[in-house]
N, C-alpha and C positions, 0 to 999 in steps of 0.2 A: 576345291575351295570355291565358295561361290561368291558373287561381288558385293555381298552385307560383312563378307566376311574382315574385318583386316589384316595385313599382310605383316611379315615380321618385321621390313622396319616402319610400319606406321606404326605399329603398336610400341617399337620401341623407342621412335619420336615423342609419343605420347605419354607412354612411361618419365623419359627423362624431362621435360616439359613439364610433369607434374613434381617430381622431384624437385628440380629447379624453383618455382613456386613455394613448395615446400621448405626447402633451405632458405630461401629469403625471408619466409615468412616466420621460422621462426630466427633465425636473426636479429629481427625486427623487435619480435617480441624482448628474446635473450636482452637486445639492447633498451630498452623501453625504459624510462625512470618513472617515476612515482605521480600518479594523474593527482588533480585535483577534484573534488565534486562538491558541489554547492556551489552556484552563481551569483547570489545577491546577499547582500548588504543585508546584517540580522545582528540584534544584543541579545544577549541572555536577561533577562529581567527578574526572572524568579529561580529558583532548584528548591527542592526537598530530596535528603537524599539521595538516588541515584538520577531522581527526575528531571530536566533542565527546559524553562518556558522561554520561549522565544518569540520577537516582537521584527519581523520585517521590517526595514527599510524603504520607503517609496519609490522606484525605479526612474521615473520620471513624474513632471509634473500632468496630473491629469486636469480637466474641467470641471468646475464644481460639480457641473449638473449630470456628470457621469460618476461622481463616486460612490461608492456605496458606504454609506454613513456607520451602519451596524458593521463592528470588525466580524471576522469570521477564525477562528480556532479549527483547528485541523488536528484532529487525533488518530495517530499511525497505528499500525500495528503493530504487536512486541515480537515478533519474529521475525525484523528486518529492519536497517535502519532507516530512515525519513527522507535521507538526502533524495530516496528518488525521486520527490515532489521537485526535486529542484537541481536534479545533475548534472546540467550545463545549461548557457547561454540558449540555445536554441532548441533544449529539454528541460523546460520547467511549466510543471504547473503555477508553482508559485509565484515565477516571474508573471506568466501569461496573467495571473490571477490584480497582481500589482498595478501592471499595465494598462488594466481596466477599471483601475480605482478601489479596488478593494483594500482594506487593512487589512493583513494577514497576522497570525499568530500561531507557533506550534509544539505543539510535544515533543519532545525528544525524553524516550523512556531510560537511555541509558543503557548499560550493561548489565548486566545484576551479578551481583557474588553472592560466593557463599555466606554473607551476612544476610541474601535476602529469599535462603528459600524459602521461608515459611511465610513470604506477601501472598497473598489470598485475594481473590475477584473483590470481595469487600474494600481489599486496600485500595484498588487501582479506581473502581467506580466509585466508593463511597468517600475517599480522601484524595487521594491525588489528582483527577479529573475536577472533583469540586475545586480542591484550592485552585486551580490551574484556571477555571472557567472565573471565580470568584474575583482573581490579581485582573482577569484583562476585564472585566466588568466593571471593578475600578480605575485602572492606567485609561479604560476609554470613555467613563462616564456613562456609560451604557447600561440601563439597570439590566437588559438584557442581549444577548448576544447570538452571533449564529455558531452554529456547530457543523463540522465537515469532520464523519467517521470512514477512515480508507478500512475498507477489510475488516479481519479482528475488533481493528479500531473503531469500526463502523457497527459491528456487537452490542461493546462496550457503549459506545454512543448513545445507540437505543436503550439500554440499558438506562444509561445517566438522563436521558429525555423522559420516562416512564416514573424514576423518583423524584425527579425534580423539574420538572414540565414547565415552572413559572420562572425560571433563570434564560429561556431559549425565546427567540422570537423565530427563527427560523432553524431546520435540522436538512443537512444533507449527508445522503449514506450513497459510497462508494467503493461498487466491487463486496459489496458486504452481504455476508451467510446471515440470513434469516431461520431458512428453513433447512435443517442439516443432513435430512434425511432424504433428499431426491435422489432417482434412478442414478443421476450422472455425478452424485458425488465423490470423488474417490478417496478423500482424506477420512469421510464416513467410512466407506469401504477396509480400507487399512487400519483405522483405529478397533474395529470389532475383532482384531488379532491382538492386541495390545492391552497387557495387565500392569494398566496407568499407575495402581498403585503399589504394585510389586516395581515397578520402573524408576518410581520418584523415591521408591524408600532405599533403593539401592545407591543411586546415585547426588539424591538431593536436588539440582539445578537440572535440567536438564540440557543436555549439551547441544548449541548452538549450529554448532559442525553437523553432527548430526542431525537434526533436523532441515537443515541446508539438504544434506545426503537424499532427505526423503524427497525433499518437494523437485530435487532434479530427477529422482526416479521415477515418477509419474508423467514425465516427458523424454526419457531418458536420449533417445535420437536429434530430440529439436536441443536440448539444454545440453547435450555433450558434443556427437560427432558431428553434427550435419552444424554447426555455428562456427568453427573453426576450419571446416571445408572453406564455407561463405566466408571467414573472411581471406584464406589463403587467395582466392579469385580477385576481393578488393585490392588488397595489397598491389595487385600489379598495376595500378592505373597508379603513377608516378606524379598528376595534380592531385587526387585527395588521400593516396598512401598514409599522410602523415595524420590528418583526422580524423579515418578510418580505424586507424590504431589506438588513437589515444577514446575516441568512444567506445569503443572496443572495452579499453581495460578500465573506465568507467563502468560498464556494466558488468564486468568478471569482477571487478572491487565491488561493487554492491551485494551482487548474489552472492559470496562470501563472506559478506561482512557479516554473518549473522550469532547476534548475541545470545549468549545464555538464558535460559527460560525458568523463572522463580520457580521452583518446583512444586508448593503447593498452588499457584495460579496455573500452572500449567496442567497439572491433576485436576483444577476445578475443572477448568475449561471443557478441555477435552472430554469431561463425563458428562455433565451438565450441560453442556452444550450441545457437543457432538454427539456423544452417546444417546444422550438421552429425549437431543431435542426441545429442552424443558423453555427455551425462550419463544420459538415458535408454539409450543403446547399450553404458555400461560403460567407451567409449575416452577419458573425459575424462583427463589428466592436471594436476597444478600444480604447481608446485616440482620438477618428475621425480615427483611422487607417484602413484598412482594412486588415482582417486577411483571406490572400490568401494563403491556404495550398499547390498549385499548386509553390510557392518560394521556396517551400523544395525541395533541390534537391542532400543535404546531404546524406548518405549511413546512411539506415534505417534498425532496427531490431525491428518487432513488437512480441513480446511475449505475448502469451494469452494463459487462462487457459480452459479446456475442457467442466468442469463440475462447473465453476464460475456461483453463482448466483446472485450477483451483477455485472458483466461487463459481460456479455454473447459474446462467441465469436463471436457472428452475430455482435455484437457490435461495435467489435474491427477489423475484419476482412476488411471494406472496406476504411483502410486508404492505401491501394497501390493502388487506383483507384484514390484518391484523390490530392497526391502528385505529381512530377516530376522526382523525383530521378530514374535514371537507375539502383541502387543498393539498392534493395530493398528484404530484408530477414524474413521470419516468424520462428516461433518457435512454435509449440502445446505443454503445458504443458497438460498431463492426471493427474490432479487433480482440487481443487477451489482452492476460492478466496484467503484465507488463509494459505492453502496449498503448495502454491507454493512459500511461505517464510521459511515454519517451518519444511516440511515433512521430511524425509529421501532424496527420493527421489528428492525433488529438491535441496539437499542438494550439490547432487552428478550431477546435469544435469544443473542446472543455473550457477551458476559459472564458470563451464567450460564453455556453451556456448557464454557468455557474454565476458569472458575473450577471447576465440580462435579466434570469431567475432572482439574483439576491437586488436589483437594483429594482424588481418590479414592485417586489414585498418590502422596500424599504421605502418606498415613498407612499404604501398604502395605508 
């Protein structure tokens, strides 16, 4: 035996030692009650349906001459729910975003039942997004408004800025597929296995669960074993054991929280979009419209993340080719997908950018 080797009871020190860690940690969990997520202050102001518009709260008092006048609407993506803009005290976009004098405003799309599988891309861009843009256009007196599309949400956005271009004074896309068909996309990859319409006629909705299932297979190692290692090692520091847990199961509550998917929007999507590319290729249409992203010609800020591996920034990268606008701005975030809601680091860099961005075009 040579001296790299370990000896049998170091190995069995080490064995029990992790055992022990083990046992505590799930204890911990076993004991754990029910987190909360959402940190600030919000009314429901409008719903249609399963739809519900939401109007932030002011966090504190800002400076006149730091706020930014124009509110800004934030439209999430229907395959998860919104709270991660805002999942605690020292995890929020949204606060960060308040902070800085912003009016916030946001979607919340709901669950969908089996009343709504036959909603269609037409319902969500051509009606629920207008009305929703429409109510805070009035509640701020604002003939026009800015717009923040996360993800999906961020599609859809472009989408809504292309038929309706004269409702927006400024658009921000975040984390958002453009282009669907890059080398590194893998939702691309997987959906070319996938008979969307044999799938929606079987089922209707399609199920939430399941598509949770998918998006952790595509990192299966970071999103299963190796996150529950990390945090068995937290747990033993006995000053932040208790905060470590409870963010913890703030983010096991979110990535599970995922809702049912209209099953004719989810058919659209994924063909038209995914398959086929047609919003980056120009051939999208909705309602008979055509969705010309060459009409944006709004002051753009595209935000994308480095090491995202659902929205790769090959992805998101060629919407400044695509558009019109003269004012057109990126942002490289060095982290993922999820990261760039909860980190530290974005804690301290999105906010300020989104705010310094929306407060330069609001005084011009």
């Amino acid at each position: 035996m040579n001296d790299s080797t370990p000896g049998t009871s170091e190995l069995a020190a080490v064995t029990g030692d992790f055992m022990r860690r083990m046992s505590q940690g799930l204890a911990a969990l076993a004991n754990a009650g029910e987190v909360a997520v959402g940190c600030s202050a919000k009314d429901a102001i409008y719903s249609e349906d399963k739809v519900t518009l939401y109007h932030y709260r002011p966090s504190e008092v800002v400076a006149p001459e730091l706020r930014v006048r124009t509110p800004v609407l934030i439209c999430y993506a229907l395959v998860n729910r919104p709270y991660m803009m805002d999942l605690q005290t020292d995890r929020s976009l949204i606060r960060g975003l308040l902070q800085r004098g912003v009016d916030v405003y946001l979607i919340d799309w709901g669950y969908p039942d089996g009343a709504d599988r036959y909603l269609a891309l037409e319902d969500y861009v051509t009606r629920y997004l207008p009305h929703c843009v429409d109510f805070v256009r009035r509640a701020s007196g604002c003939e026009q408004i800015n717009l923040l599309g996360v993800c999906q949400g961020g599609s859809m956005s472009l989408c809504y800025a292309a038929l309706y271009p004269q409702r927006l004074r400024n658009l921000i896309t975040m984390v958002t597929p453009v282009d669907f068909h890059t080398p590194e996309n893998l939702l691309t990859k997987w959906s070319r296995h996938v008979d969307v319409d044999a799938l929606v006629a079987a089922t209707g909705n399609v199920s939430g669960e399941a598509l949770n299932a998918l998006f952790v297979s595509l990192m299966p190692f970071r999103l299963n074993s190796q996150k529950y290692v990390d945090l068995l090692h937290q747990l033993n520091d006995p000053n932040t054991s208790g905060a470590t847990l409870e963010n913890f199961l703030r983010m096991e509550k979110w990535i599970f929280d995922s809702p049912d998917q209209a099953g004719e929007m989810f058919r659209q999507f994924l063909t038209l979009f995914v398959k086929q590319n047609r919003l980056k290729e120009g051939t999208l249409t909705i309602g008979g419209r055509p969705v010309d992203l060459k009409r944006i010609a709004v002051p753009v800020l595209n935000i994308y993340a480095t090491q995202d591996h659902l929205v790769p920034p090959s992805s998101s990268k060629p919407l400044g080719q695509l558009i019109s606008s003269s004012d057109y701005s990126t942002h490289e975030f060095r982290g993922g997908h999820i990261g760039i809601y909860v980190s530290g680091t974005a804690q301290r860099e999105i906010p300020d950018k989104i705010a310094g961005w929306l407060r330069e075009r609001d005084q011009s």
